[in-house]
Residue, then its C-alpha position, 0 to 999 in steps of 0.5 A: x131792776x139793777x138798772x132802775x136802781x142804777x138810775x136812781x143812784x145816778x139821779x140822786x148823785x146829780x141832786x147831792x152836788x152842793x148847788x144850793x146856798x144853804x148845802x155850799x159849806x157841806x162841800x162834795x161830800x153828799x155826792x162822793x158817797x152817792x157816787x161811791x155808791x154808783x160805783x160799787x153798783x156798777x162793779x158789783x154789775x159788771x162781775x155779775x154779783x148782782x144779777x142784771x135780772x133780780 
């Protein structure tokens, strides 16, 4: 379940990059907070705080 749920903050990470006219002026701010996500998951993973198999 970690994984899956690592999969989909790494896929909506990709979809926040501002690639599209309307979203250019929101900058990289809707990616940074994903990725902050990604990366508080994935520490949270590594120290086992998050089960790998919950």
């Amino acid at each position: 379940m970690g994984l899956i749920l690592l999969v989909v903050l790494v896929l909506l990470l990709v979809g926040g990059l501002p690639t599209w006219r309307h979203s250019r002026q929101w900058g990289y701010a809707p990616a940074g907070g994903i990725g902050l996500l990604v990366l508080i998951l994935v520490f949270l993973l590594i120290f086992n705080v998050i089960p790998r198999g919950f």
